[in-house]
C-alpha positions in Angstrom: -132.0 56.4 257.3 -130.0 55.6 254.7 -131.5 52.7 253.7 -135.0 54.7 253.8 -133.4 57.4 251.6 -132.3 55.0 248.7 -135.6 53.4 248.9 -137.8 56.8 248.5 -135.1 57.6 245.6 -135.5 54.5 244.2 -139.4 54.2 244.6 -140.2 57.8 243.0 -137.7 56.5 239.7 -139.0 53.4 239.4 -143.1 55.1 238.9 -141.9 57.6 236.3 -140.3 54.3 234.3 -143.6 52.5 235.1 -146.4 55.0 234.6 -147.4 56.2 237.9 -149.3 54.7 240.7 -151.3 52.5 238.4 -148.5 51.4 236.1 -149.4 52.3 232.8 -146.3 51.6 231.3 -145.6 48.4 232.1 -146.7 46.8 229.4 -143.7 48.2 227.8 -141.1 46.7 229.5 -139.5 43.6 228.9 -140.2 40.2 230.8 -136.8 40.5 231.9 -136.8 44.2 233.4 -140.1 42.7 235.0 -138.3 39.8 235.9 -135.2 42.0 237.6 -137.2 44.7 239.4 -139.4 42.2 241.2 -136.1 40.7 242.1 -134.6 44.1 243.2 -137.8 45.1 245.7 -137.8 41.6 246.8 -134.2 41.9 247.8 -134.6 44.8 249.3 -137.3 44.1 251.2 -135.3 41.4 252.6 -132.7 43.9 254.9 -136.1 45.0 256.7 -137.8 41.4 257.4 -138.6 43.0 261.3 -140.6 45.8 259.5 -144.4 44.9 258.6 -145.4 45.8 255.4 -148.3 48.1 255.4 -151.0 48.5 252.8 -150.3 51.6 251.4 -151.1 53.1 247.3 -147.8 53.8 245.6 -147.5 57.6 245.0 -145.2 59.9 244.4 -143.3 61.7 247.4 -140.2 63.1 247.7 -137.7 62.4 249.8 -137.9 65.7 251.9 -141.9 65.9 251.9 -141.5 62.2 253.4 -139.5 63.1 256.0 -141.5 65.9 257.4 -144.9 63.6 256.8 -142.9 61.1 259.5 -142.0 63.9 262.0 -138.6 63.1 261.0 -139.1 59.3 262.3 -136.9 56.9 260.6 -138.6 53.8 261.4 -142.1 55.3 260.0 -140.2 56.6 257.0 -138.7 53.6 256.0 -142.2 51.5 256.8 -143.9 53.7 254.3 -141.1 53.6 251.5 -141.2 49.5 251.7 -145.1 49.9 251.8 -144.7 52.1 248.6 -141.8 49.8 247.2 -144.5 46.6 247.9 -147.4 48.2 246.1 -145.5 48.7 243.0 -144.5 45.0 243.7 -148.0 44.1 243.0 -148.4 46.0 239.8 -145.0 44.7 238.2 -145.4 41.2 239.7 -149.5 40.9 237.7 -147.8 42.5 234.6 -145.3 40.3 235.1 -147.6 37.1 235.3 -149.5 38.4 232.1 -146.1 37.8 230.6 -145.5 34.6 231.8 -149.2 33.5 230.7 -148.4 34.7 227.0 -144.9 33.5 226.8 -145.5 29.9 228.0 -148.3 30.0 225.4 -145.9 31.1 222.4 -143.6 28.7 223.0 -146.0 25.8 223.9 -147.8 26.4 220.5 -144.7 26.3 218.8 -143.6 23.5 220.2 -146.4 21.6 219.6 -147.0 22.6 216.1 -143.5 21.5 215.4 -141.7 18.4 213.7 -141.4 15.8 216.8 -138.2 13.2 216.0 -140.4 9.9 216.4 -139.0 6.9 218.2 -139.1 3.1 219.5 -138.0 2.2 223.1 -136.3 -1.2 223.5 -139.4 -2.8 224.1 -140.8 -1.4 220.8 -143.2 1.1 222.2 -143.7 4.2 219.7 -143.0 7.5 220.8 -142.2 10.8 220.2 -140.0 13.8 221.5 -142.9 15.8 222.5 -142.8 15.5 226.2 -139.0 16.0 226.2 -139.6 19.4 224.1 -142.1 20.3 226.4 -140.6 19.8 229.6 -137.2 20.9 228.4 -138.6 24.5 227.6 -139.9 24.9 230.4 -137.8 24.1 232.7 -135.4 26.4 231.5 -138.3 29.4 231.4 -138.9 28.2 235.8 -135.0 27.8 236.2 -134.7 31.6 235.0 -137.4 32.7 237.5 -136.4 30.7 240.0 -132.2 31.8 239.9 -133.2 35.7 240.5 -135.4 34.6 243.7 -134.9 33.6 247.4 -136.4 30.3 248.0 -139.2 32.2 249.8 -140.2 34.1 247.1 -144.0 33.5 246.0 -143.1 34.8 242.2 -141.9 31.8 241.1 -144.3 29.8 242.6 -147.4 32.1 241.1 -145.2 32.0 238.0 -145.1 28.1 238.4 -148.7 27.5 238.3 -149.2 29.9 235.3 -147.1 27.3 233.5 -148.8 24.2 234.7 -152.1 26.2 233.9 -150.7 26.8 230.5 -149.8 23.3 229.4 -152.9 21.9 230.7 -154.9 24.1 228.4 -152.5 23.7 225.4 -152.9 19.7 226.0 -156.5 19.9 225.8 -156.8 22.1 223.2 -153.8 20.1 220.6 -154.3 16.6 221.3 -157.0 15.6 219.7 -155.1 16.8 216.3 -152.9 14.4 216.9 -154.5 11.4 216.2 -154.7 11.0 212.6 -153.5 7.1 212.4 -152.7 3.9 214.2 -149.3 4.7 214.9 -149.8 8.4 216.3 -152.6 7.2 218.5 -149.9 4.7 220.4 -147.4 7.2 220.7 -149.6 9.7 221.7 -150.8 7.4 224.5 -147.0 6.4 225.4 -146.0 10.3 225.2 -149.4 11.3 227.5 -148.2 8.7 230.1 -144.6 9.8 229.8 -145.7 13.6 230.3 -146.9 12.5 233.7 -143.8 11.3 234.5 -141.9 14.7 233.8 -144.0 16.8 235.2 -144.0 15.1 238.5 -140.1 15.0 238.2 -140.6 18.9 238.2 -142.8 19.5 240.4 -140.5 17.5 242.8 -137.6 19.6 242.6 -139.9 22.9 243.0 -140.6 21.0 246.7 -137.2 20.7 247.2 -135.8 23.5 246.8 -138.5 25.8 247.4 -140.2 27.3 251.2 -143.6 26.7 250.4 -146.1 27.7 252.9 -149.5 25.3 253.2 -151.4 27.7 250.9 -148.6 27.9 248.0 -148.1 24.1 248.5 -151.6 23.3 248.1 -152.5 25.8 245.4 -149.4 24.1 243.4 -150.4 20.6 244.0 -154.1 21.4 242.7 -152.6 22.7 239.6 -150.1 19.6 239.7 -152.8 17.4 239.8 -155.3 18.4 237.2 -152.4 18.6 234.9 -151.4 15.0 235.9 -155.5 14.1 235.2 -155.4 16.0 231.7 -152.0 13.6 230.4 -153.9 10.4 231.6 -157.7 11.3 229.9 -155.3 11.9 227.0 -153.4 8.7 227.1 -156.8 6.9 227.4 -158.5 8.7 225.1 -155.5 7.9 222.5 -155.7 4.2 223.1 -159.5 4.6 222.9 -159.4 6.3 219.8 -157.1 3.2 218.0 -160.8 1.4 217.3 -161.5 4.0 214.6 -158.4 2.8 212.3 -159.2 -0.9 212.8 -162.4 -0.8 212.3 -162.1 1.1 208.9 -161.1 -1.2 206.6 -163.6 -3.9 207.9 -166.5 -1.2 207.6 -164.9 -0.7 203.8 -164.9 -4.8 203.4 -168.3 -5.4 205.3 -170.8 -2.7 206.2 -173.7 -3.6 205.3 -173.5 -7.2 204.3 -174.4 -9.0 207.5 -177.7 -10.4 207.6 -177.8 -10.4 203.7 -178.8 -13.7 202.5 -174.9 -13.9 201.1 -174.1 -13.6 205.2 -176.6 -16.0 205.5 -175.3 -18.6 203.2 -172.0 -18.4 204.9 -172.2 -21.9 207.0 -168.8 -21.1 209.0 -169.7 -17.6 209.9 -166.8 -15.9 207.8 -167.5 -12.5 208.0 -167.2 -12.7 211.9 -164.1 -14.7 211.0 -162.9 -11.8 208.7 -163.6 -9.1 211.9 -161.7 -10.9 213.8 -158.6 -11.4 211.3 -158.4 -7.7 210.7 -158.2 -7.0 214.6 -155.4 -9.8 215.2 -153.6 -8.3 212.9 -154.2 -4.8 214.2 -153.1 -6.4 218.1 -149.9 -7.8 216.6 -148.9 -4.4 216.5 -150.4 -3.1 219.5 -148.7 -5.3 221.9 -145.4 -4.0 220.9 -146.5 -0.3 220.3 -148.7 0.6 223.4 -147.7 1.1 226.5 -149.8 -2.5 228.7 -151.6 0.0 231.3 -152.7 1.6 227.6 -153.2 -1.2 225.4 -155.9 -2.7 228.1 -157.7 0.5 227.1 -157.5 -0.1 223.2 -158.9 -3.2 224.0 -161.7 -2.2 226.2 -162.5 0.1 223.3 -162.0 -2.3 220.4 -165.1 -4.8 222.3 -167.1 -1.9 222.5 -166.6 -1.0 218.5 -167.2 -4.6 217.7 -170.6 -4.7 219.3 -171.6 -1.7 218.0 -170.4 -1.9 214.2 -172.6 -5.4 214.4 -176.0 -3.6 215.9 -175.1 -1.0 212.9 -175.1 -3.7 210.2 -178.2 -5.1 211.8 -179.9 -1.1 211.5 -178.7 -0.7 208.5 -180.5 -4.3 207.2 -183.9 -3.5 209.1 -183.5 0.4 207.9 -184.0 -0.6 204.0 -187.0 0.6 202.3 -187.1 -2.8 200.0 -185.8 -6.4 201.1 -185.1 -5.7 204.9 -186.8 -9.5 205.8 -184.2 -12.3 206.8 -184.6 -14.4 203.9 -184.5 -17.5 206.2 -184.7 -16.3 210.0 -184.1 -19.5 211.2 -180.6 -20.1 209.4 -180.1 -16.3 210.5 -180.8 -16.9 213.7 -177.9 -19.6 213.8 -175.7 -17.6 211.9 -176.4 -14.5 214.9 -175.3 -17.1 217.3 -172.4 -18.1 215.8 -171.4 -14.5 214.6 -171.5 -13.5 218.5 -169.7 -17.1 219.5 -166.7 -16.2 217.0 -166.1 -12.6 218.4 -166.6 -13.2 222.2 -164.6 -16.1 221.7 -161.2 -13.7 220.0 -161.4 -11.7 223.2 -162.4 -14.2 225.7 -158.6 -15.5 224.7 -157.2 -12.1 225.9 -158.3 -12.6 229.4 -155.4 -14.2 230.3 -153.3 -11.4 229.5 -155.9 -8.9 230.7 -158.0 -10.6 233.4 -160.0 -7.1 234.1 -161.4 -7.9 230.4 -164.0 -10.4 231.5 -166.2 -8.0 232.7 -166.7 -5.7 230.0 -166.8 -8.7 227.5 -169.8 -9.4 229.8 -171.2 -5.9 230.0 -171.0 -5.1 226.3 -172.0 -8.8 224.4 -175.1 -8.5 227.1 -176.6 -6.2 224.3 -176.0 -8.6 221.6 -177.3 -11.7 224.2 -180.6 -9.9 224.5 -181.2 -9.0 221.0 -180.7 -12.4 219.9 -182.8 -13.9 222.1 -185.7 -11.1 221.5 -185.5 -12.3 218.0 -185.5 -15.7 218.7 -188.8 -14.9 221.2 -190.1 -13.1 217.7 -189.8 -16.3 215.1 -190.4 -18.9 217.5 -193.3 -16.7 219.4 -194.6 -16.4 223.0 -194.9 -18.5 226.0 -195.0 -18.4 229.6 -191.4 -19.0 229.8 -189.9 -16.4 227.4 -191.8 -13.3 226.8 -190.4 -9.9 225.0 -191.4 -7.8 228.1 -188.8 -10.1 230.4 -186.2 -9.3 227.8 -186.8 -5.3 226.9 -186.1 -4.1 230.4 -182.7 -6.1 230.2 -182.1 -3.9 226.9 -183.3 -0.8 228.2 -181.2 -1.3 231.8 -177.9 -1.5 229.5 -178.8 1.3 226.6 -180.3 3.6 229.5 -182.3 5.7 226.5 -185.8 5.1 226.0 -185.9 6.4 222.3 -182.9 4.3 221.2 -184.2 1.0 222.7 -187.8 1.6 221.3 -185.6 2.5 218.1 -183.3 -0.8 218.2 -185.9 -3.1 219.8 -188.5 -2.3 216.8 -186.0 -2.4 214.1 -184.6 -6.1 215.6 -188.1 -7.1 214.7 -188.7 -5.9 211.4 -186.0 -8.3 210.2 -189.0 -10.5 210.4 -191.6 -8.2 208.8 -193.8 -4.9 209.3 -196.6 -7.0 211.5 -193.6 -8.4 213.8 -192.2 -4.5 213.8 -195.9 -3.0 214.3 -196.3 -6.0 217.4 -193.0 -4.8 219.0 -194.1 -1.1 218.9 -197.1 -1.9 221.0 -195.4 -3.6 223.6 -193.1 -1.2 223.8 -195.3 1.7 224.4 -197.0 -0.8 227.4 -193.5 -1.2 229.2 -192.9 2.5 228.4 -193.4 3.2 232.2 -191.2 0.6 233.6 -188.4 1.5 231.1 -188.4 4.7 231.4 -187.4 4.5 235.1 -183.7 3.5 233.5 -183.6 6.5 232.1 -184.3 8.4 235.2 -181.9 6.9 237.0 -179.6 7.5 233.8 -180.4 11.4 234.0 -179.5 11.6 237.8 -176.4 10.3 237.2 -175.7 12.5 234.6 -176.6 15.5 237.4 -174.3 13.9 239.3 -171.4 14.4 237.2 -172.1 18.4 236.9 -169.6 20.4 237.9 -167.3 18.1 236.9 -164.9 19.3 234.2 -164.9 16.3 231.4 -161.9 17.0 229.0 -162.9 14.2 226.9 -165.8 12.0 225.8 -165.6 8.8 225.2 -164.6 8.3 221.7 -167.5 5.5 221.2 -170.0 8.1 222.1 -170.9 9.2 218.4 -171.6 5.4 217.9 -173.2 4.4 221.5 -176.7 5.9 220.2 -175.8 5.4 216.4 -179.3 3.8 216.7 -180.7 7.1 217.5 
């Protein structure tokens, strides 16, 4: 009774502070008087764990009008003051999270907008405090939550996946900023990776000291996980994103001067030579500043860029209103070879150290392969043997866009004049049909993936259908 009494007291008080039944006030208190009456109901609700908590609208009642509603029975009275005591549970603890949501998101943007201490490791590998600063914060901001509950509370685990939800969203939204050179890009990759590692260092210790039911445990691990997936796209996508520092200064030293007849004269294929200089130099640094699992990705990224900056020299030849002819095709046509022979050959080295690398070395030259020998089908002409139709299928099957390879395919053979490109356009539109059943199968793959939440494109797209 006594119990009940305190409780009906307390219950009436705590509605006047709070607004009423639906809490109108709340937004006034603190997140630390939010924070301690949760706690309070929840201890209190503890004495009376026998007693099933009913779902009942917080009111107002007086002690005496309560009494004589229960026919003076103190088991009923006290059910309906912890019913009453639970509902205005519910309205603190949403206030409550609405606090969490916007506090985690004032300190994450501050943290992230700050001035992060940048570092090597041992090894060499850049980094920065970032993860540290992130983690840090807010493991103090769960630690406080989690000191004022009983490891069966769910408020700290609602609170927890708030937080997780909160960082995954700041991460998206901030690290793209970050990458404004060669250096940032590796430690952004090395910080990404190291993220993962603190936040399942966290979410270990919630386990461990925490009752979590099946529901809580798999609504935490959800969170958990996407989290975990947003840190590795954004470790990729950092090492990714390297190609677009080296390949700057070679598009400032060489864009648009292959298949020139200057390129042309070059008997030991220099500018290919030159490429490859400016990315050995770039790896030098790579191999001490990334991360390995990373740096295979840089270099996954840095074949695709090559392959593509050469098809955009190639457009940017046939694309020229006046002199777009090879001046020699057949010296060209050695000089393609060897241009392709000098490049493979750089990264064909680095499949000893990354034996994965073979097969997109295959995958991406295959484009290159196939335009070379379409041009060579071009100058030498037809036969039996080697026909354009057996090659453009190849092309389409890897570009998996009709427009682009009609695009690419009719440029390739205005290097050797407008009949050659007006020939290729024909063929084209008499394979239409049999190419465009790559792009089918490219648009139901592309269903496939809806639904799917894609953080980040692949930071060759813009360049993929450069042709387009």
């Amino acid at each position: 009774l006594w119990y009940a009494v305190i409780g009906s007291v307390a219950s009436q008080y705590i509605l006047q502070e709070i607004g009423g039944q639906e809490g109108n006030d709340l937004p006034l208190l603190t997140p630390t008087q939010n924070l301690d009456l949760l706690a309070w109901i929840e201890k209190f609700r503890t004495k009376f764990k026998h007693v099933e908590i009913r779902n009942e609208k917080a009111v107002f009642i007086q002690p005496t009008d309560l009494w004589r509603s229960c026919n003076g029975d103190t088991k009923e009275v006290l059910a309906k003051v912890l019913a009453v005591l639970w509902d205005i549970h519910r309205l603190v603890e949403d206030q409550f999270s609405l606090c969490t949501q916007n506090h985690t998101t004032e300190w994450l943007d501050s943290v992230y907008s700050a001035d992060h201490s940048h570092d090597q490791t041992a090894e060499g590998r850049l980094t920065t405090s970032l993860p540290e600063d992130t983690w840090i914060l807010a493991n103090i901001q769960l630690t406080t939550i989690r000191e004022r509950f009983t490891s069966s509370s769910t408020v700290f685990i609602r609170a927890a996946y708030i937080v997780f939800r909160c960082m995954q969203v700041k991460q998206r939204k901030a690290w793209k900023f970050i990458l404004t050179d060669v250096e940032m890009c590796c430690a952004a990759a090395n910080d990404a990776a190291r993220m993962i590692e603190l936040e399942e260092n966290q979410l270990e210790a919630i386990k461990t000291n925490w009752e979590l039911d099946d529901s809580n445990l798999h609504q935490l691990e959800a969170i958990a996980e996407q989290l975990t997936t947003q840190y590795f796209n954004d470790a990729v996508f950092s090492a990714q994103s390297i190609y677009k520092f080296v390949f700057q200064p070679i598009e400032e030293d060489l864009q648009g001067r292959f298949f020139e007849s200057e390129w042309e004269d070059k008997t030991y294929n220099e500018m290919a030579k030159t490429v490859v200089r400016t990315i050995e130099d770039f790896m030098d640094d790579l191999q001490v500043w990334l991360e390995p699992r990373m740096l295979r990705k840089a270099v996954d990224a840095l074949v695709k860029a090559t392959v593509i900056f050469y098809i955009k020299n190639l457009l940017i030849k046939a694309g020229k209103r006046e002199n777009f002819m090879l001046v020699e095709p057949q010296r060209a046509l050695r000089r393609f070879a060897g241009d392709i022979t000098v490049l493979e050959d750089y990264f064909e080295g680095l499949t000893k150290k990354f034996p994965a690398l073979e097969r997109v070395l295959d995958s991406e030259f295959e484009v290159l392969y196939s335009l070379l020998e379409l041009l060579e089908i071009g100058h030498d002409g037809f036969s039996d043997l080697t026909h354009p139709q057996d090659i453009l299928p190849q092309l389409q099957k890897k570009i998996r866009n009709l427009e682009a390879t009609r695009f690419l395919a009719s440029k390739l053979w205005r290097l050797l004049g407008q009949d050659a490109e007006e020939e290729m356009i024909d063929m084209l539109t008499e394979s239409e049909n049999l190419l465009a059943g790559f792009d089918i199968a490219r648009e139901e793959e592309e269903q496939g993936l809806q639904g799917r939440q894609i953080e980040h494109k692949d930071p060759l797209l813009e360049l993929d259908f450069v042709i387009l």
